[in-house]
Z-matrix of the N, CA and C atoms (Angstrom, degrees):
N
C 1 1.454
C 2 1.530 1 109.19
N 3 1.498 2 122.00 1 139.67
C 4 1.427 3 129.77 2 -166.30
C 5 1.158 4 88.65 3 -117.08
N 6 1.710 5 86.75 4 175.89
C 7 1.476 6 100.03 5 160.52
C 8 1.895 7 96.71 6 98.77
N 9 1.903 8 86.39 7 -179.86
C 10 1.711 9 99.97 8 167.20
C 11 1.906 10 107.68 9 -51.31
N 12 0.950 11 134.28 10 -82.07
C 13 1.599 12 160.60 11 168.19
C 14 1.231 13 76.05 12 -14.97
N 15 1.312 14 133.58 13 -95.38
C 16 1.296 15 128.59 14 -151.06
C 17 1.899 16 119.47 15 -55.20
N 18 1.221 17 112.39 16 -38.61
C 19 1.437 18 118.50 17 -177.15
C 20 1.504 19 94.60 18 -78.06
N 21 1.268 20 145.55 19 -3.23
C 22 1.531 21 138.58 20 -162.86
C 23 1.440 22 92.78 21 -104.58
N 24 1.591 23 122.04 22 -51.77
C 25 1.042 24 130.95 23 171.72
C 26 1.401 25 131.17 24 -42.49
N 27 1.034 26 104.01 25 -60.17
C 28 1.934 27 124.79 26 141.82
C 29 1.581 28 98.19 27 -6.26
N 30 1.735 29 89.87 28 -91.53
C 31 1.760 30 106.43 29 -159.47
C 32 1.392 31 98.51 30 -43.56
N 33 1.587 32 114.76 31 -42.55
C 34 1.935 33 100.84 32 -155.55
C 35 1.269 34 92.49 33 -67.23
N 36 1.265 35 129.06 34 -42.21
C 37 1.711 36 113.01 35 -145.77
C 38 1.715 37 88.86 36 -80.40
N 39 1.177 38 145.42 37 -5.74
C 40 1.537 39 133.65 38 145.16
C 41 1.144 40 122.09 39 -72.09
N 42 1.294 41 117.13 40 -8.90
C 43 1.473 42 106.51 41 -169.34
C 44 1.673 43 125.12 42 -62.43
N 45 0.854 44 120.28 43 131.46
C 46 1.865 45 134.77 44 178.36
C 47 1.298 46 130.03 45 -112.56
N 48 1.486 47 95.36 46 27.56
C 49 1.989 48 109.23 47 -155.34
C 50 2.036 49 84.78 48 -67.84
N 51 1.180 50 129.61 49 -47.34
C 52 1.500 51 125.53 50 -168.02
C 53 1.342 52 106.31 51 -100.84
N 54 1.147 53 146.31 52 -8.18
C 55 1.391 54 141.41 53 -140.69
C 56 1.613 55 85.46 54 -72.46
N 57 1.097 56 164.94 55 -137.31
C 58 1.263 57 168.47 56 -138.29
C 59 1.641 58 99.36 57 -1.85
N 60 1.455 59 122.73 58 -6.11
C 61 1.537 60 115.09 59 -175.87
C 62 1.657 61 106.90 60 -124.69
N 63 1.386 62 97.77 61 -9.90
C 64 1.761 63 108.40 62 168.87
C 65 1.425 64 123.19 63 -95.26
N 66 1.771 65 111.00 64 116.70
C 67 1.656 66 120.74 65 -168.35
C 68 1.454 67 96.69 66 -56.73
N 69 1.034 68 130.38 67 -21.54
C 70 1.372 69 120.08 68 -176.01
C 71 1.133 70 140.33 69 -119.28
N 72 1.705 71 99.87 70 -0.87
C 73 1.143 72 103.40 71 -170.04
C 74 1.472 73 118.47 72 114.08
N 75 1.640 74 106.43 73 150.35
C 76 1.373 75 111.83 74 157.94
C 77 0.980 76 154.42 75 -36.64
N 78 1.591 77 151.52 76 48.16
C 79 1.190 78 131.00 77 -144.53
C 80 1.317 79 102.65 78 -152.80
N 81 1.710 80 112.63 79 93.87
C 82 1.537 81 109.75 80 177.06
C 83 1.522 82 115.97 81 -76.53
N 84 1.189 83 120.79 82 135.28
C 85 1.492 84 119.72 83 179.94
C 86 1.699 85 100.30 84 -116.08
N 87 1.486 86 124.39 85 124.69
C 88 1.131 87 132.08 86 -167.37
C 89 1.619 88 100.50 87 -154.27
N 90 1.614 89 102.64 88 176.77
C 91 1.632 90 99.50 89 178.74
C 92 1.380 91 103.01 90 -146.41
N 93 1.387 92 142.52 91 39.56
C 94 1.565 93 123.77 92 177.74
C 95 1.677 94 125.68 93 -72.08
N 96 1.888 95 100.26 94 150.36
C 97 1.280 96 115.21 95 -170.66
C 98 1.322 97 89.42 96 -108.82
N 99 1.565 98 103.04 97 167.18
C 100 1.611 99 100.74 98 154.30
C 101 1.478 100 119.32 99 -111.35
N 102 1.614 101 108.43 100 19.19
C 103 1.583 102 114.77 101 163.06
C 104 1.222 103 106.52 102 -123.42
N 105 1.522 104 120.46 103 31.39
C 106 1.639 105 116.88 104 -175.40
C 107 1.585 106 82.01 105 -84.71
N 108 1.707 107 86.85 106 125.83
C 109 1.775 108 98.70 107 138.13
C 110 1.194 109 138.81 108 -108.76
N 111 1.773 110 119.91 109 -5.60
C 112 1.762 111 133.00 110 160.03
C 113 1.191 112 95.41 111 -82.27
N 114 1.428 113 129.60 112 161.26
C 115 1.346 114 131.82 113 138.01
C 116 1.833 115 95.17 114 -128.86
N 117 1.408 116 103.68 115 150.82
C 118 1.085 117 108.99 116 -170.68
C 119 1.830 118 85.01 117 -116.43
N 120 1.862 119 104.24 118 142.00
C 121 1.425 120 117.56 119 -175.55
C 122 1.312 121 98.44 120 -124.73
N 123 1.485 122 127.39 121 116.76
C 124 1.403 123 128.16 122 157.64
C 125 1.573 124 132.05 123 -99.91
N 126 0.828 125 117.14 124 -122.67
C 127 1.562 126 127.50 125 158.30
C 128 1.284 127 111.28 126 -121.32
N 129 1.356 128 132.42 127 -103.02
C 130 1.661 129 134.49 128 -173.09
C 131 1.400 130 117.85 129 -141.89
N 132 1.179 131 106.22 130 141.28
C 133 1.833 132 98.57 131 155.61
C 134 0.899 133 136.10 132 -22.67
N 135 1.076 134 135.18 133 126.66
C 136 1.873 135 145.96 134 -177.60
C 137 1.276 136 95.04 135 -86.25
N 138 1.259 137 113.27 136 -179.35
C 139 2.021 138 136.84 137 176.47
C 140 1.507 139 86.87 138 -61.99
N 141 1.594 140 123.14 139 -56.68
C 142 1.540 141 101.53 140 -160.55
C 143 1.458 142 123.83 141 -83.45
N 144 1.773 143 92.30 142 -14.24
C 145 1.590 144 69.79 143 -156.73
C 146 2.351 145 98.11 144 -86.54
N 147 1.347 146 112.03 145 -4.15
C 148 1.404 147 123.02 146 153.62
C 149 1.307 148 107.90 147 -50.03
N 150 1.024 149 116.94 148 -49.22
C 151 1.599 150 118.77 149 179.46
C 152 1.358 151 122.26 150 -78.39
N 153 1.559 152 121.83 151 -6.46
C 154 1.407 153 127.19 152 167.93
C 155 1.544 154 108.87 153 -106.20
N 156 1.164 155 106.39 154 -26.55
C 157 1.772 156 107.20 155 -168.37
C 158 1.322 157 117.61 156 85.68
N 159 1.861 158 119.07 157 -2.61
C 160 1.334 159 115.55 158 -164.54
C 161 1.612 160 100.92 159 -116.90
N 162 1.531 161 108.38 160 146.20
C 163 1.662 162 106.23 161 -167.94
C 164 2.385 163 97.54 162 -73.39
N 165 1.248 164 87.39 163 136.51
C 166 1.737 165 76.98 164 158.35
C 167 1.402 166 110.20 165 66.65
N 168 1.602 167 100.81 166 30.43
C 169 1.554 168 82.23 167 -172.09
C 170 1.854 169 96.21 168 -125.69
N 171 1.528 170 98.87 169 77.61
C 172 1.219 171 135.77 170 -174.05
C 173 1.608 172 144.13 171 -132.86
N 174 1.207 173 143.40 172 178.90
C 175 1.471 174 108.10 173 164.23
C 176 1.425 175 100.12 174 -88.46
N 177 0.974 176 150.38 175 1.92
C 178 1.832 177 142.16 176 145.05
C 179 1.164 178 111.76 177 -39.06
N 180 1.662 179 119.36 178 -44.77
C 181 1.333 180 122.55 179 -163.32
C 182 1.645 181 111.36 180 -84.16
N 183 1.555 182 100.35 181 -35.37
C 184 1.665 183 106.11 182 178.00
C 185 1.842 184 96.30 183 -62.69
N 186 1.019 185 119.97 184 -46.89
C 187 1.632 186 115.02 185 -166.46
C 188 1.313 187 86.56 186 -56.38
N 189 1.566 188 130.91 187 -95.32
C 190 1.315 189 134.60 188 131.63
C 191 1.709 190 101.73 189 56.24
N 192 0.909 191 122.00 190 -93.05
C 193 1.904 192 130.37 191 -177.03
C 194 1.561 193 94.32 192 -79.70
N 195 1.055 194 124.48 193 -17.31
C 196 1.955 195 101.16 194 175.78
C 197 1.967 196 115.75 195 -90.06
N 198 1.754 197 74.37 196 -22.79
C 199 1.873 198 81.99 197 162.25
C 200 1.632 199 109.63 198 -67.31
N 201 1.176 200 127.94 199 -50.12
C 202 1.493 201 123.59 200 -162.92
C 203 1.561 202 95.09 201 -105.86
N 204 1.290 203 147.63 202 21.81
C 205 1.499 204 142.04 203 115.15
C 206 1.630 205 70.70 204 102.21
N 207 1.110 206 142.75 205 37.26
C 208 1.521 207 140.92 206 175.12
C 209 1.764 208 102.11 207 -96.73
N 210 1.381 209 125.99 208 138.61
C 211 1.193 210 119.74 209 122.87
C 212 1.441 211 150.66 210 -46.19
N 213 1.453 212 138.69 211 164.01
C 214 1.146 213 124.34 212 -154.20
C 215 2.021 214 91.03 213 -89.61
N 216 1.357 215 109.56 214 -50.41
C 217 1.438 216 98.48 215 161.03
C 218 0.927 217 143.18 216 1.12
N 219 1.856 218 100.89 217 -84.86
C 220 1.297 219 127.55 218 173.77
C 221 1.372 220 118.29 219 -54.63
N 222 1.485 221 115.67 220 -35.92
C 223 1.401 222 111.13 221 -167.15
C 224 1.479 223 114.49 222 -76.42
N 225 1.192 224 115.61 223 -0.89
C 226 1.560 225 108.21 224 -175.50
C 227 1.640 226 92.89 225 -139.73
N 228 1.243 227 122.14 226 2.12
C 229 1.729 228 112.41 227 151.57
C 230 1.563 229 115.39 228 -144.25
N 231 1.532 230 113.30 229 50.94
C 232 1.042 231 117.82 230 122.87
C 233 1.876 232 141.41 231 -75.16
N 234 0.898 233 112.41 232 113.37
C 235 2.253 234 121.50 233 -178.92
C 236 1.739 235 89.72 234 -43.11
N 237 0.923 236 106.69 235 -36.38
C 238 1.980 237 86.92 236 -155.69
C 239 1.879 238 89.13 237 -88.86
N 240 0.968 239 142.30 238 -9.00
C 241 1.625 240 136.56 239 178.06
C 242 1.046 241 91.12 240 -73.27
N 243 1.819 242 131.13 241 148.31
C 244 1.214 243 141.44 242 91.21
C 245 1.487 244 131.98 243 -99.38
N 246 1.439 245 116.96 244 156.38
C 247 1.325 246 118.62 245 -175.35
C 248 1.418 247 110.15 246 -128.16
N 249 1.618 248 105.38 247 119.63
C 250 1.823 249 110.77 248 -172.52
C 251 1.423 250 105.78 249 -133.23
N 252 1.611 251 118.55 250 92.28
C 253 1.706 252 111.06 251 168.92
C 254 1.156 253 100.49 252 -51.04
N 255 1.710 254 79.54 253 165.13
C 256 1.845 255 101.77 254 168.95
C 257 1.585 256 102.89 255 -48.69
N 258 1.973 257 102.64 256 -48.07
C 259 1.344 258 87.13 257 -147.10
C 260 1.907 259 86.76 258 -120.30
N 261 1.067 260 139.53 259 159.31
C 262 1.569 261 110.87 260 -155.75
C 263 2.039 262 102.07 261 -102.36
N 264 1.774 263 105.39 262 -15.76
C 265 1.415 264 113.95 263 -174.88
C 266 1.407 265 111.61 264 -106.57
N 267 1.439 266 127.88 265 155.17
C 268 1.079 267 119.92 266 135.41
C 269 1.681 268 160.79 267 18.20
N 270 1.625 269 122.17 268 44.38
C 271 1.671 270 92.86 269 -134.27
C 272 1.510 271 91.16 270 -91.82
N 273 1.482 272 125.77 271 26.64
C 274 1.265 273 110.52 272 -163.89
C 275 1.653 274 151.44 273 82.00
N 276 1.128 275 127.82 274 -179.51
C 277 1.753 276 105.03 275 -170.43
C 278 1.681 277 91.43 276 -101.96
N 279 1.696 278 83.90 277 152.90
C 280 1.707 279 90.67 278 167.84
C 281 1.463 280 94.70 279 -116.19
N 282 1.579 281 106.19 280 -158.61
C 283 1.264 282 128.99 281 172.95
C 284 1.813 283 118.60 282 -40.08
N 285 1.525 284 99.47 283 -56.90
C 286 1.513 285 102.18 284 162.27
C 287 1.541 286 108.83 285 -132.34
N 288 1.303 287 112.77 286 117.98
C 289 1.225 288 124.24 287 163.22
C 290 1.339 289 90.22 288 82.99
N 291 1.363 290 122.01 289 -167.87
C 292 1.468 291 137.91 290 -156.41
C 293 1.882 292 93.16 291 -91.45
N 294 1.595 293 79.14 292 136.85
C 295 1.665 294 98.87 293 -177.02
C 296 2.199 295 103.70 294 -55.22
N 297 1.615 296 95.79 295 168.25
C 298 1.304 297 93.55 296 163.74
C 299 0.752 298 150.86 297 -103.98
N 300 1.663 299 140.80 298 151.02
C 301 1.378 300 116.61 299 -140.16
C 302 1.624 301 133.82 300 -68.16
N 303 0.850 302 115.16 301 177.84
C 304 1.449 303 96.50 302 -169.71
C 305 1.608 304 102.21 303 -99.19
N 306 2.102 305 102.22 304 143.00
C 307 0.960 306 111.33 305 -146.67
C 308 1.793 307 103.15 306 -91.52
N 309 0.844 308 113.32 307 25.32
C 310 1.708 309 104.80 308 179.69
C 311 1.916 310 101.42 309 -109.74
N 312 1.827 311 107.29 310 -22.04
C 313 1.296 312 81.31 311 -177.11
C 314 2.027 313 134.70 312 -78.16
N 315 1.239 314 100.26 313 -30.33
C 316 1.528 315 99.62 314 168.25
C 317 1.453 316 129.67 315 -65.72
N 318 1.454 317 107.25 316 -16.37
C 319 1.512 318 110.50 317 167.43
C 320 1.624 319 113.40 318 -59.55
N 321 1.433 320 97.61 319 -58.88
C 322 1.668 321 123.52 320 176.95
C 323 1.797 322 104.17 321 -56.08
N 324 0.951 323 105.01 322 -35.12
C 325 2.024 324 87.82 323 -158.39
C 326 1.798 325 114.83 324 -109.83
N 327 1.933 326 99.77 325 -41.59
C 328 1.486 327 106.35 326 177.87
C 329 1.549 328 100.34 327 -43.03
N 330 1.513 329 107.60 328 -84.16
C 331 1.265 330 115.68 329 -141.31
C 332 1.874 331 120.56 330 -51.60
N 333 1.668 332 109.42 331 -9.24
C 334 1.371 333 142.08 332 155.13
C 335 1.153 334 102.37 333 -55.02
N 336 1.506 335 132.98 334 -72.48
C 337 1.016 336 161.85 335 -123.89
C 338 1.769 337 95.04 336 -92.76
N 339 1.290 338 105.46 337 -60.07
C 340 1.569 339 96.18 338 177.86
C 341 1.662 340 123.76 339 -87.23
N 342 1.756 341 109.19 340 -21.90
C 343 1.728 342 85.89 341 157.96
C 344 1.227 343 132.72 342 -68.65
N 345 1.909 344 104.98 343 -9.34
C 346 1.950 345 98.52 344 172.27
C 347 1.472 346 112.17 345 -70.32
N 348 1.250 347 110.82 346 -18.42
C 349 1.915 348 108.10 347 -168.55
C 350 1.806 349 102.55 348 -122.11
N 351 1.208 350 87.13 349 75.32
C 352 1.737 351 105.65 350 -178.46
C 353 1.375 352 108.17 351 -58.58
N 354 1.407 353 127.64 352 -14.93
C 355 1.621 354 131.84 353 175.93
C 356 1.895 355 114.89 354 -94.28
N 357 1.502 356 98.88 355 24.50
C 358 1.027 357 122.88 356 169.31
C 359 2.058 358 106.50 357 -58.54
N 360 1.509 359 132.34 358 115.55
C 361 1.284 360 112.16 359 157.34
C 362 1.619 361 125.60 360 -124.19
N 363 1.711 362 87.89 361 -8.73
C 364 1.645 363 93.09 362 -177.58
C 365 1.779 364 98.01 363 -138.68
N 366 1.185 365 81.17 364 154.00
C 367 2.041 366 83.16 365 166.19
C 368 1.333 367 98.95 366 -155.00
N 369 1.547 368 97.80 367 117.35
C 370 1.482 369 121.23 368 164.19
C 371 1.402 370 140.19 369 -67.78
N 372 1.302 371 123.84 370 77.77
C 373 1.642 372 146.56 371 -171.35
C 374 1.348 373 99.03 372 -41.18
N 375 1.328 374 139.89 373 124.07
C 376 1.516 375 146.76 374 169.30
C 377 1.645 376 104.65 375 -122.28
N 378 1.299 377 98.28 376 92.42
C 379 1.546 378 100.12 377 173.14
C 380 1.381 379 115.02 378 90.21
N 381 1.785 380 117.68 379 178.85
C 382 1.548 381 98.71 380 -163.90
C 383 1.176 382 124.34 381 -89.92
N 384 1.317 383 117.91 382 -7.00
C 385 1.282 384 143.66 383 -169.12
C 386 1.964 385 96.83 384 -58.18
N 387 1.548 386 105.17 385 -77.28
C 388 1.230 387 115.70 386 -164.61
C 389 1.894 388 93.22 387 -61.85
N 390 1.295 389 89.18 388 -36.64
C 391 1.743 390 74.05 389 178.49
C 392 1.227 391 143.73 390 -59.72
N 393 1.381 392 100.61 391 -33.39
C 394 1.517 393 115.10 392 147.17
C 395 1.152 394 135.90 393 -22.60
N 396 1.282 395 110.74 394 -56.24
C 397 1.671 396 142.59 395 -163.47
C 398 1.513 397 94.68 396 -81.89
N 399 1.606 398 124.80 397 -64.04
C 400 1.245 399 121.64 398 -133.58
C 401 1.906 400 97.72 399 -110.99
N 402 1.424 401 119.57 400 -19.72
C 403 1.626 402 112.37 401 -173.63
C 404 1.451 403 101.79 402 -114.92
N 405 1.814 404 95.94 403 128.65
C 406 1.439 405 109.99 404 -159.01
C 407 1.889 406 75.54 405 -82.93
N 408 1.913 407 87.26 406 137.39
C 409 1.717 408 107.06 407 175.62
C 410 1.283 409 123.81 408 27.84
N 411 1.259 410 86.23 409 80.44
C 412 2.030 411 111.22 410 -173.47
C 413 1.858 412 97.28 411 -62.80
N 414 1.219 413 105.44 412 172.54
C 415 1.438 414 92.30 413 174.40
C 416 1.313 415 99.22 414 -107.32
N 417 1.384 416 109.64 415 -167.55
C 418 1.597 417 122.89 416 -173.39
C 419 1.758 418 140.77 417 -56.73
N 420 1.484 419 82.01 418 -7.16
C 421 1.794 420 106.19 419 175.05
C 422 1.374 421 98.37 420 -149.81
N 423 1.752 422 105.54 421 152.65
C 424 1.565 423 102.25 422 168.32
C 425 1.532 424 107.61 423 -53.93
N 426 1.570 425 123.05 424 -46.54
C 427 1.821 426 124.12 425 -159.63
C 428 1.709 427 99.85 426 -69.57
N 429 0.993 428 116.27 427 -8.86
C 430 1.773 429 112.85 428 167.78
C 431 1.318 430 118.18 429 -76.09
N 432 1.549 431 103.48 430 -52.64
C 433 1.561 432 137.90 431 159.05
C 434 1.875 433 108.54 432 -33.11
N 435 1.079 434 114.68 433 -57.73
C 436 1.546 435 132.09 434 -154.78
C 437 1.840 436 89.26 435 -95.30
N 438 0.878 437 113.53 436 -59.92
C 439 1.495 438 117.29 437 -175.83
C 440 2.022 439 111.54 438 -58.01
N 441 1.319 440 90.69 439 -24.08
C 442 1.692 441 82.29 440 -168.02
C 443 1.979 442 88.95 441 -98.80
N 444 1.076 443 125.87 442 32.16
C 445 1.178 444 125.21 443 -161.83
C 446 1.820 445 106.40 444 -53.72
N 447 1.480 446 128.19 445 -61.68
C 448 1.628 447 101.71 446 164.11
C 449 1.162 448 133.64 447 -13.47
N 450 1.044 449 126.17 448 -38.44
C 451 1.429 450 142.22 449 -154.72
C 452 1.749 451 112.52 450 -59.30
N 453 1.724 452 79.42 451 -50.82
C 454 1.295 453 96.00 452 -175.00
C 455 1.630 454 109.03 453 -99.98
N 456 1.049 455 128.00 454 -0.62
C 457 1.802 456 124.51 455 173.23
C 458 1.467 457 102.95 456 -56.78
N 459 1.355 458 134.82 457 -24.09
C 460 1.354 459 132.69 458 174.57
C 461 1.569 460 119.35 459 -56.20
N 462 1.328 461 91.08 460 -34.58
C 463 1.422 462 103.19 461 175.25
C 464 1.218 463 121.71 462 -90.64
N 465 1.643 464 109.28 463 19.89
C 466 1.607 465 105.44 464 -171.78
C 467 1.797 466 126.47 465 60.76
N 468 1.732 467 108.60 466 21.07
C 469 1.174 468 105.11 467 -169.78
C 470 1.409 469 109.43 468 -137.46
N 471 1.231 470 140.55 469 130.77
C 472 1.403 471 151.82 470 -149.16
C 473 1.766 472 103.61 471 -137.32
N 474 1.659 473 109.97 472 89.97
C 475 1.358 474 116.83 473 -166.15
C 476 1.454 475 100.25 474 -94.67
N 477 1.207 476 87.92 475 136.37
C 478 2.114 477 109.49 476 -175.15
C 479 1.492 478 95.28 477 -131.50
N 480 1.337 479 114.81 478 140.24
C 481 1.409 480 142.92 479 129.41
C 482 1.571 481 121.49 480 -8.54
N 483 1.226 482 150.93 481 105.95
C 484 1.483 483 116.72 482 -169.45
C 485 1.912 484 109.98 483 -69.03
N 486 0.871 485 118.70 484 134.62
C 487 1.861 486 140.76 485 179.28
C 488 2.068 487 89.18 486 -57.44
N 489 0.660 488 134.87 487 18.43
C 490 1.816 489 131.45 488 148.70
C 491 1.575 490 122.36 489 -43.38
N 492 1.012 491 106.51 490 106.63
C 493 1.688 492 99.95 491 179.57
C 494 1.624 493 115.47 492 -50.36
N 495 1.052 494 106.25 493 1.90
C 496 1.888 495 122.38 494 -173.20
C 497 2.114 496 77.35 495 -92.66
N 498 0.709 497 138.73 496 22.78
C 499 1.839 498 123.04 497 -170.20
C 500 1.601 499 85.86 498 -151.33
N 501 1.512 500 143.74 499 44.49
C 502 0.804 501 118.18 500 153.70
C 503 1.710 502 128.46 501 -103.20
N 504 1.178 503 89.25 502 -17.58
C 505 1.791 504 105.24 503 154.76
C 506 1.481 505 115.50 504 -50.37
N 507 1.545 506 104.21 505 -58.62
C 508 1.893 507 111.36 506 -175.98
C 509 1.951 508 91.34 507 -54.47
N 510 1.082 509 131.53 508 -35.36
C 511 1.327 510 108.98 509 -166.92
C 512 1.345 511 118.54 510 -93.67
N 513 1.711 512 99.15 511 -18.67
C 514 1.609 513 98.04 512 166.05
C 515 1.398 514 122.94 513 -77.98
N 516 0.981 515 110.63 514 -19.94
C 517 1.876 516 119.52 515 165.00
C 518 1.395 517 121.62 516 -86.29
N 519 1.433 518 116.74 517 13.79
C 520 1.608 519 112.50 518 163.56
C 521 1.681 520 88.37 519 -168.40
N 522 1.417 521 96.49 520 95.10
C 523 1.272 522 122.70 521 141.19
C 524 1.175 523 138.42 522 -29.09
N 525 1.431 524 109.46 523 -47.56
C 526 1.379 525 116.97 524 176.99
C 527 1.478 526 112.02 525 -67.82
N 528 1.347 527 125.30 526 -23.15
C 529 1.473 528 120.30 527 176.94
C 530 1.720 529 113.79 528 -64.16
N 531 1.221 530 117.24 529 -35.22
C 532 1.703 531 108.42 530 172.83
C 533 1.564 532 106.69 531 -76.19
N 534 1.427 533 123.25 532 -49.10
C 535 1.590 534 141.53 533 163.57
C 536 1.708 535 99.85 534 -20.18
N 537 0.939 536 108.74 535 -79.79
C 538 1.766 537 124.45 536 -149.74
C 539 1.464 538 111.93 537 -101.64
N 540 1.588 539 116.37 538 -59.60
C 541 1.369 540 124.50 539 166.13
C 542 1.296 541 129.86 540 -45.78
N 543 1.371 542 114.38 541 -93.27
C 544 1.545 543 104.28 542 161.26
C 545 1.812 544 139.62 543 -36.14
N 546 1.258 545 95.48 544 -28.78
C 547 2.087 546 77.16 545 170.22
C 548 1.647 547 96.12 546 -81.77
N 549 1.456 548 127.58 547 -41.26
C 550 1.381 549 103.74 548 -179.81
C 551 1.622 550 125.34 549 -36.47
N 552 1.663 551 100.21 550 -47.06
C 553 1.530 552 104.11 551 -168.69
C 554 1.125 553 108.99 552 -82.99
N 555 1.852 554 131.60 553 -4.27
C 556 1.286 555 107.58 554 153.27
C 557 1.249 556 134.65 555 -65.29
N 558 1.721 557 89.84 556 -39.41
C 559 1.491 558 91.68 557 -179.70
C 560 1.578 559 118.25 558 -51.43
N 561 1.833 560 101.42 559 -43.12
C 562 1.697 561 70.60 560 -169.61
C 563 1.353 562 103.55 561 -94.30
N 564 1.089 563 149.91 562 34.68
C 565 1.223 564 144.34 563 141.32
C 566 1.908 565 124.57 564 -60.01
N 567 1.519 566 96.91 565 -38.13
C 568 1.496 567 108.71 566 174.53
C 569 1.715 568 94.41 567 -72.40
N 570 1.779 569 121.24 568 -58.29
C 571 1.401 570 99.22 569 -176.98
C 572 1.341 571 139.08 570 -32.80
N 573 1.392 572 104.31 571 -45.83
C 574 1.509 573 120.73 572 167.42
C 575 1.529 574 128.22 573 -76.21
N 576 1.132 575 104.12 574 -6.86
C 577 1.625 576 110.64 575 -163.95
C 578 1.986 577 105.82 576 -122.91
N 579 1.189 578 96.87 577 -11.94
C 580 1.397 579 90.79 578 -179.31
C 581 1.595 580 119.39 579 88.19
N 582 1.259 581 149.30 580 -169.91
C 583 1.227 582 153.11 581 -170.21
C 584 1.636 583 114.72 582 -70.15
N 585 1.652 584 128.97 583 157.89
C 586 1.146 585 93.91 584 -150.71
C 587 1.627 586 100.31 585 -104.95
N 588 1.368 587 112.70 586 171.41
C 589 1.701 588 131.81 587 -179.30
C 590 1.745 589 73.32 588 49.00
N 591 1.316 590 116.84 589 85.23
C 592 1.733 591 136.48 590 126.90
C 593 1.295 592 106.67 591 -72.18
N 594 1.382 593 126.00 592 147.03
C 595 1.261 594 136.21 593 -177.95
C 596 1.886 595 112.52 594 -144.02
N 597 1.002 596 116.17 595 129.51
C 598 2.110 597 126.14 596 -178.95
C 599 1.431 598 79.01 597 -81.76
N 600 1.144 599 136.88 598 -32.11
C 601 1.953 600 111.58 599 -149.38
C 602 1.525 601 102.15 600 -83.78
N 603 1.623 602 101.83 601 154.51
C 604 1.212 603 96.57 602 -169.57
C 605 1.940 604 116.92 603 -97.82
């Protein structure tokens, strides 16, 4: 891949802006197109998926594609997907579950990241982290946040829960999120994405 997109891509996957604060090391795992129009926003790499090199390639990620009615295929060779954590490496375990991401990389890389893919129209918030970042005046809980989801499509932003098997309680205690939430975000995921399980491979 050439071009702006392609030379940016380059730099990130060298990038070393934190490595002295990562147990493991360097290793941004990301996915940009230059016809993505979703980008999907999470938090960070887990142990495995550092250890695979592939975004979502977890049981986060299987929940992950049954939320957006995607195949596993499709989800990593569909043109209109991109995938940009908050934070793009590894940052390690915290107190519960894996620490958070580290805060210098989305300042540094998103906002790069989305003037190369100008066919940008939605970006999908996974958890509170990206939500933070991306939904102007979230409300007082993520499930207020996630539940009032119209709210925020104005802003081009479609706020989700992060898909963590640690969140299967949050979904068994509000119903309405498989009910109401999810067929919305298929739908507009197919609007933007075209017919469903599209596939580049030949």
């Amino acid at each position: 891949m050439g071009g702006q997109l392609g030379r940016l891509i380059t730099e990130a996957r060298g990038c070393r802006l934190c490595e002295a604060q990562l147990p493991l090391g360097a290793r941004p795992v990301f996915l940009a197109r230059p016809d993505a129009r979703v980008v999907l926003v999470g938090q960070a790499p887990g142990a495995r998926v550092h250890a695979s090199g592939v975004p979502w390639d977890d049981p986060s990620g299987d929940t992950l594609r049954d939320w957006l009615g995607m195949s596993r295929d499709r989800f990593y060779n569909d043109p209109g997907l991109a995938i940009l954590p908050t934070g793009f490496c590894y940052p390690g375990k915290g107190p519960s579950g894996d620490a958070a991401p580290r805060p210098e990389c989305a300042p540094t890389w998103h906002p790069r990241f989305l003037q190369a893919m100008p066919k940008v129209s939605l970006i999908v918030t996974l958890g509170r982290y990206a939500q933070d970042r991306y939904v102007h005046a979230p409300s007082a809980t993520l499930s207020d946040t996630v539940r009032r989801w119209p709210e925020h499509l104005d802003q081009g932003v479609f706020p989700l829960p992060h898909p963590s098997p640690r969140n299967r309680i949050w979904i068994r205690r509000r119903p309405w999120f498989e009910a109401e939430v999810l067929p919305a975000l298929r739908g507009r995921i197919q609007a933007l994405l075209g017919g469903a399980n599209r596939s580049v491979l030949p």
